[in-house]
C-alpha positions in Angstrom: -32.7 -28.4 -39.5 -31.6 -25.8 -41.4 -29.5 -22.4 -39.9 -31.4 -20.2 -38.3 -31.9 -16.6 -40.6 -30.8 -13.5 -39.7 -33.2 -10.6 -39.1 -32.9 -8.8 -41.7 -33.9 -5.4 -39.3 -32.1 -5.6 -36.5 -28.9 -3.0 -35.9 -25.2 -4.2 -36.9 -23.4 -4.6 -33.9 -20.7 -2.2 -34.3 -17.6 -2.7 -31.9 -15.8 0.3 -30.8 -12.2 0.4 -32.8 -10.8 0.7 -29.9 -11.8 0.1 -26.3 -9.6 1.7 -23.7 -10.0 2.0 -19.5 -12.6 3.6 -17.6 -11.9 7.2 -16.9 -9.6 8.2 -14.3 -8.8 4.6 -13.9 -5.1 3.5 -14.7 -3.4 -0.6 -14.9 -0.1 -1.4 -13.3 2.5 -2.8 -15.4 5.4 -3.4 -13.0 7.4 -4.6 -17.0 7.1 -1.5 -18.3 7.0 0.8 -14.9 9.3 1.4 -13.0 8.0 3.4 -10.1 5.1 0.8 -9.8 7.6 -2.2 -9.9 10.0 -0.1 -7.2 6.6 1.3 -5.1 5.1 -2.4 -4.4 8.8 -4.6 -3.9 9.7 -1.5 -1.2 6.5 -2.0 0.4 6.5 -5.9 0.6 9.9 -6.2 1.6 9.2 -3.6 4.4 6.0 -5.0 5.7 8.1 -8.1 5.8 11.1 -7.3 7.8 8.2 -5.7 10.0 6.3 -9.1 10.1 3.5 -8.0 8.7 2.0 -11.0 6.6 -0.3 -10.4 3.3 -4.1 -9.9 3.5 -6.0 -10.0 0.2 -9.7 -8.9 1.2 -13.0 -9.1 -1.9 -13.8 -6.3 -4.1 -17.2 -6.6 -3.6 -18.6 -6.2 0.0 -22.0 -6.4 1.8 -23.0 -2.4 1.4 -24.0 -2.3 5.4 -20.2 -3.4 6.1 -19.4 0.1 4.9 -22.3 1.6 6.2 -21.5 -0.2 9.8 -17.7 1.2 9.2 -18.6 4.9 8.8 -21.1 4.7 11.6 -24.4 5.4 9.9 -26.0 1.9 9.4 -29.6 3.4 8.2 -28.4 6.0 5.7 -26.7 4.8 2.2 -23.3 6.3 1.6 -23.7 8.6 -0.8 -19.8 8.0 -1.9 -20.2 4.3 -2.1 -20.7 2.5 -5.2 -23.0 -0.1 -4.9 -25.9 -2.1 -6.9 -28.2 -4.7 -6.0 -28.0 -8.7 -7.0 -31.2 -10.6 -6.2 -31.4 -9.7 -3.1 -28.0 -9.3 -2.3 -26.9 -5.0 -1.7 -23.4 -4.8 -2.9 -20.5 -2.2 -2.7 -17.2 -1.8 -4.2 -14.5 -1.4 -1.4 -13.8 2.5 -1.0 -11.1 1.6 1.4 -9.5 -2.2 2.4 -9.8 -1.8 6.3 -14.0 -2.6 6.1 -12.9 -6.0 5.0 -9.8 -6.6 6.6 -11.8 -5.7 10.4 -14.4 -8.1 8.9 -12.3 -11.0 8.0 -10.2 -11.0 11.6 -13.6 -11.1 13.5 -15.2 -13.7 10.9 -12.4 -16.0 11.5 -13.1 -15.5 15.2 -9.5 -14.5 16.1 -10.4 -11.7 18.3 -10.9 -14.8 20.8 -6.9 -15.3 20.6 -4.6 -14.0 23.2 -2.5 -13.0 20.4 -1.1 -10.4 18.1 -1.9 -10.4 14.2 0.1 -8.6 12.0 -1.0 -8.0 8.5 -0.5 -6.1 5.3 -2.2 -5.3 2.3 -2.6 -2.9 -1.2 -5.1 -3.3 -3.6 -7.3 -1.2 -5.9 -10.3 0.7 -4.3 -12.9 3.1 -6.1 -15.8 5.4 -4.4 -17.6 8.6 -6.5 -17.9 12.0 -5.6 -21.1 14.0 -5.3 -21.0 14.5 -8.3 -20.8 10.9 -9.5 -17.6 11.1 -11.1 -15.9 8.2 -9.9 -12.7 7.9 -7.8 -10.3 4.8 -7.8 -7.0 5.0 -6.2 -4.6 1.9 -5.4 -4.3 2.0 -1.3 -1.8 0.3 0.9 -1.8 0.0 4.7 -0.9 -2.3 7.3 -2.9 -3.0 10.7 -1.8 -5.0 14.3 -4.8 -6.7 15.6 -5.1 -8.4 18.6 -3.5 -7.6 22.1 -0.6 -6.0 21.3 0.8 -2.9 23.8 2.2 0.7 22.8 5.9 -0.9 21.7 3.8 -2.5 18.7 2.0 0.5 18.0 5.8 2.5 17.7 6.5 -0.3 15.4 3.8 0.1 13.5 4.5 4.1 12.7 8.0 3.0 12.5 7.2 0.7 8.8 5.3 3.5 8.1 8.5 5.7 8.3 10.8 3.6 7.0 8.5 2.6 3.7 8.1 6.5 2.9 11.8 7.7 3.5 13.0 4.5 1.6 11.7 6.6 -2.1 13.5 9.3 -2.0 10.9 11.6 -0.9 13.1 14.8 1.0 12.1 16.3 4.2 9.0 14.1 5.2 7.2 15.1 8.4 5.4 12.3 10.9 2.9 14.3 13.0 1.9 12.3 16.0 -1.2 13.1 18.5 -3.6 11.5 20.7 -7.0 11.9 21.1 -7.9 9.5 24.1 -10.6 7.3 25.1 -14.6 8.1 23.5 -14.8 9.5 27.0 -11.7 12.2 27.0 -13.5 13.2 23.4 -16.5 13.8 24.7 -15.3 16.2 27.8 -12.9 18.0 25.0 -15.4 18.0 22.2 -18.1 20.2 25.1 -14.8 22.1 26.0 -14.1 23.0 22.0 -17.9 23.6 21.4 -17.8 26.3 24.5 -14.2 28.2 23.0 -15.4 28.5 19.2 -19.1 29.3 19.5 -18.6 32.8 20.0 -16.5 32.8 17.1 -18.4 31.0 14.9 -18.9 34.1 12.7 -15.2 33.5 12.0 -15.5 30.3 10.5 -17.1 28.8 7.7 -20.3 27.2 6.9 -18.7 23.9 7.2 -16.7 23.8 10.5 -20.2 25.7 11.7 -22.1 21.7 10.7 -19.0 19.9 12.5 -19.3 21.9 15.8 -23.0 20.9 15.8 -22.4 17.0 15.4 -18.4 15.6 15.6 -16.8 18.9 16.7 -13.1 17.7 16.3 -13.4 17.3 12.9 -13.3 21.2 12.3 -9.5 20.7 13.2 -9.4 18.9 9.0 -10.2 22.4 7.9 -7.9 23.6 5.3 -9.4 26.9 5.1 -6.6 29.7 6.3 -9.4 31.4 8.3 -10.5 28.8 10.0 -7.3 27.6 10.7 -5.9 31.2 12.3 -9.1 30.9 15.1 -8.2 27.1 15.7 -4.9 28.1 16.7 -6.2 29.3 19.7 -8.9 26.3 20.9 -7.7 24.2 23.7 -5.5 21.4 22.5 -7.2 17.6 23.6 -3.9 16.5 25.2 -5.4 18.9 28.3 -8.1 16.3 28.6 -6.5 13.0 28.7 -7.1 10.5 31.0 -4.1 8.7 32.9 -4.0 5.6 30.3 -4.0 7.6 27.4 -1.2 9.7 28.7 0.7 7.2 29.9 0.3 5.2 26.7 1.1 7.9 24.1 3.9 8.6 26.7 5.5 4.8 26.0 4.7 5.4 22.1 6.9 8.6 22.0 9.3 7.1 23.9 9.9 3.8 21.9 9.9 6.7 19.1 13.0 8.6 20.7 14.4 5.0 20.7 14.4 4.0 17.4 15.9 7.4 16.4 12.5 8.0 14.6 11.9 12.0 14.2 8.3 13.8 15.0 6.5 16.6 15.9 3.8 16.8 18.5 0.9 18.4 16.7 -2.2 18.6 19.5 -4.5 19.6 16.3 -4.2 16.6 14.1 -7.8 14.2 14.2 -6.9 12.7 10.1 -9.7 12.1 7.9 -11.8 10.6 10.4 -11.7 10.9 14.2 -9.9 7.8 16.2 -9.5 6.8 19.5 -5.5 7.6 21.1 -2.5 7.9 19.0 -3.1 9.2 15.8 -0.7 9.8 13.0 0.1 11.0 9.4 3.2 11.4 7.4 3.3 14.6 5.2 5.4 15.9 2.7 5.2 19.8 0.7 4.6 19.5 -2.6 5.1 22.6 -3.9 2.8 24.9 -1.8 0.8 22.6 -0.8 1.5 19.9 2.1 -0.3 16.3 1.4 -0.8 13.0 3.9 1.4 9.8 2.5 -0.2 8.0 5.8 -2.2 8.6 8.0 -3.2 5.8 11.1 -4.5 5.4 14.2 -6.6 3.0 16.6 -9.7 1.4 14.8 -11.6 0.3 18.1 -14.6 1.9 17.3 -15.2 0.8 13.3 -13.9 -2.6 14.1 -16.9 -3.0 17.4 -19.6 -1.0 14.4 -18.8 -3.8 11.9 -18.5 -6.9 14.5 -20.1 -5.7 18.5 -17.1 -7.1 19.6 -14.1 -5.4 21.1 -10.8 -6.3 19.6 -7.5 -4.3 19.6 -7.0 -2.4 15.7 -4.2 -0.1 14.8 -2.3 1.1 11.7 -2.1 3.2 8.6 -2.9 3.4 5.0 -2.3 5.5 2.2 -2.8 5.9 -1.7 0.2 4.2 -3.6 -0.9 6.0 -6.7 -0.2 9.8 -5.0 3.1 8.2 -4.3 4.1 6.9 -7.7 2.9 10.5 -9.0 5.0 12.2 -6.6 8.5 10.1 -7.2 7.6 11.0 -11.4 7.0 14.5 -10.9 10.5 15.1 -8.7 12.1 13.5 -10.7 13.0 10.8 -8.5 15.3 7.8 -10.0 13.0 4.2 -9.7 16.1 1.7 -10.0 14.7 -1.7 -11.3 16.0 -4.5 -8.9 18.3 -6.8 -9.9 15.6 -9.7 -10.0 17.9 -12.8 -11.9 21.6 -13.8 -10.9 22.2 -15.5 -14.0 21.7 -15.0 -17.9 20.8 -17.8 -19.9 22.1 -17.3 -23.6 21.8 -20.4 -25.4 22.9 -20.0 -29.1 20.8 -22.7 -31.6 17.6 -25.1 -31.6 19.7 -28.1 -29.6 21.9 -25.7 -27.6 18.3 -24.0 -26.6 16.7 -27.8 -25.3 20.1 -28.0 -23.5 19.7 -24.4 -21.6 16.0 -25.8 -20.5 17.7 -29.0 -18.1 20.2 -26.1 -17.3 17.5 -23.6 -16.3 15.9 -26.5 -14.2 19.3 -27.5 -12.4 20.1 -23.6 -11.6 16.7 -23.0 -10.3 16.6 -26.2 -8.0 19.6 -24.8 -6.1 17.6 -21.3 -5.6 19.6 -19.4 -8.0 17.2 -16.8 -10.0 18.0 -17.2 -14.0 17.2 -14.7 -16.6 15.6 -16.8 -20.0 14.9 -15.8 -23.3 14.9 -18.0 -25.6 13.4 -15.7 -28.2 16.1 -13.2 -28.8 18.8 -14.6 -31.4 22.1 -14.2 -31.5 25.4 -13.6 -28.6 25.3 -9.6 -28.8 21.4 -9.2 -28.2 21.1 -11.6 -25.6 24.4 -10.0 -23.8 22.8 -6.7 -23.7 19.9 -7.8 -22.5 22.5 -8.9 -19.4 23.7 -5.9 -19.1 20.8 -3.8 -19.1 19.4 -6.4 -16.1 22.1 -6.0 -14.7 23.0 -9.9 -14.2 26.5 -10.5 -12.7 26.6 -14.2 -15.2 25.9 -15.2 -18.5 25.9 -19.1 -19.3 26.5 -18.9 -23.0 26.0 -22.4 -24.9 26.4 -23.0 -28.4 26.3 -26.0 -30.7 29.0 -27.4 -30.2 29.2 -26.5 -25.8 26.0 -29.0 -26.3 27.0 -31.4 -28.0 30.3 -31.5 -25.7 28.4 -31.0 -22.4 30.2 -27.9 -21.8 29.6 -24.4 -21.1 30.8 -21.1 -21.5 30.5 -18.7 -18.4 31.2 -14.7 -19.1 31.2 -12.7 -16.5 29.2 -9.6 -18.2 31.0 -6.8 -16.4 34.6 -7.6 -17.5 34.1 -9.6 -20.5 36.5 -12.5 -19.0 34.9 -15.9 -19.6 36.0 -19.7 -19.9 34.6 -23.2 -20.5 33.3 -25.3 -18.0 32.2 -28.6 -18.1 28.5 -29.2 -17.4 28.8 -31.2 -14.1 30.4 -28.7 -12.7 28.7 -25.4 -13.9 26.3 -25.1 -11.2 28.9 -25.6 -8.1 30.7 -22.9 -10.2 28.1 -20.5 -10.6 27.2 -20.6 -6.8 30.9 -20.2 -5.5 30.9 -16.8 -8.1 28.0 -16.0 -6.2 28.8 -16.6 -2.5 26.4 -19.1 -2.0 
């Protein structure tokens, strides 16, 4: 049977020369980036001294999981991107909290007397209203469980610590507390009372809010607005004893660990939660932007499961950071990631440097390898440039001897050791 013939009619198929990312999409190359390589290690290591352990939650969602998360289970977000599969109605994750709520009550840990700590950062994407879409890279961390108020201080506190830790001057945490559904309803009447015969003062927008979540006018970044805000009632007036008492032990624990805030009554974040609520800020220019923001996650996590399970933490947009270090000209300093420099010189001296690789790496010691670059002075700078306190040079003839020479690549100094004894070597030089 013979091949089958082309169509003589049918269109070329021309590929584009050259196919590059969706717009306002961007890749993280931690190799050739600094700030992305310095921006995810501070965050791991700091969720990790914290005990926060890694989460890693699907792109891809049920749509009514978001839809359950922002409260409004019959009406499609109109940021969301989502499609349909058979008969499957699918979303891209806007934000990772949706799925990290969902996993913890899937798993049925809520029915635990215990405390979960997790972390996460990942890529998320949503669209504005005018379909232009919006991905960002978001990071966070959440306690989930039965944990009390020191946990919660805790919690703010890796927040803290992760932000000051880039170099970022003069950062602000703003702390508040909003109470129980109960204390916002009494304040939200109180508000709705103070600014309605204002209301000519304020725009169209803070207008809606008063008519359905009224503390949300309190987001308003319009100078107007702002100036007749001033003078509402704050919520702490209207606090029950448990949520004074509790944002009393958070503030507290706060003053303990040295941690500086300021008491802002005002502050409700993007979307209104239950007790303490907080953000990190920092002036850019003229213009003062939210690194964090956190808070209790009772109600989203009872939308998305009907159960009731303790939720608390922050997130934030890596990307706005790693924009922010480049355009203050902030220093990302590449840690020193290998301990020793592997610079074998020659085909049999390279075959050597692999059982020497293998007997470095069993004894934990983290080796810098590259056997493509040729030649002593290359290979040396490469050292340098990692900044790796050893290089292991073997030539030839250190191969065919069983020797080796070790340079230490600050000074210069080096000597010959014999290959039984390299490794014991390299780890006294080391402190290990």
């Amino acid at each position: 049977m013979g091949r089958p013939r082309k169509n003589p009619h049918a269109a070329p198929t021309v590929l584009p020369k050259k196919i590059g990312q969706l717009p306002g999409f961007f890749d993280i190359n931690t190799s050739t980036d600094p700030y992305w390589e310095a921006l995810l290690k501070r965050f791991s290591k700091t969720a990790r001294v914290y005990g926060f352990s890694r989460v890693e939650t699907p792109l891809l969602e049920d749509s009514r999981l978001f839809q359950a998360y922002y409260g409004n289970p019959d009406v499609p977000l109109d940021s969301l991107l989502s499609f349909e599969h058979g008969a499957l109605a699918l979303g891209l994750r806007p934000s990772q909290l949706p799925g990290i709520l969902r996993n913890f009550h899937q798993q049925k840990l809520h029915e635990n007397p215990n405390i979960y700590k997790w972390h996460y950062s990942g890529f998320v994407a949503s669209k504005d209203l005018d379909g232009r879409l919006l991905p960002d890279f978001e990071y966070g961390c959440e306690i989930l469980g039965s944990f009390n108020h020191l946990n919660e201080a805790q919690v703010i506190a890796s927040a803290w610590e992760f932000l000051n830790s880039l170099g970022l001057e003069d950062l602000v945490l703003e702390i508040n507390n909003l109470g129980s559904l109960e204390c916002q309803e009494n304040y939200s009447r109180a508000l709705v009372d103070a600014l309605s015969p204002k209301k000519y003062e304020l725009c169209d927008e803070c207008n809606e809010k008063l008519a359905t979540k009224a503390l949300l006018v309190f987001a308003c970044q319009n100078l107007d607005c702002q100036s007749v805000l001033a003078e509402a009632p704050t919520v702490l007036d209207f606090l029950d004893q448990d949520s004074h008492k509790g944002f009393t032990s958070v503030l507290e624990a706060l003053d303990e660990m040295n941690i500086p805030y300021q008491l802002n009554a005002f502050y409700v974040g993007k979307s209104v939660c239950e007790r303490t609520n907080f953000t990190v800020k920092y002036k850019n220019k003229d213009q003062m932007l939210s690194l964090a923001q956190g808070g209790h996650h009772l109600s989203q996590a009872q939308n998305i499961s009907g159960k009731q399970f303790g939720a608390f933490g922050f997130y934030g947009s890596m990307n706005r950071l790693k924009n922010l270090m480049e355009e203050n000209s902030i220093e990302a300093t590449r840690q020193v990631l290998s301990e020793v420099c592997l610079v074998p010189l020659g085909e049999l001296a390279a075959k050597r440097s692999l059982r020497l690789f293998r007997d470095l790496t069993a004894e934990k010691i983290m080796v810098y390898d590259h056997f493509g670059l040729s030649g002593v002075k290359n290979q040396l700078k490469v050292a340098q440039e990692n900044k790796v306190p050893i290089a292991l040079i073997m030539g030839q003839k250190e191969a065919m001897d069983e020797m080796v020479i070790l340079r230490d690549v600050k000074s210069g100094m080096q000597e010959i050791i014999s290959y039984d004894k390299i490794v014991d070597e390299v780890k006294k030089r080391l402190g290990k």
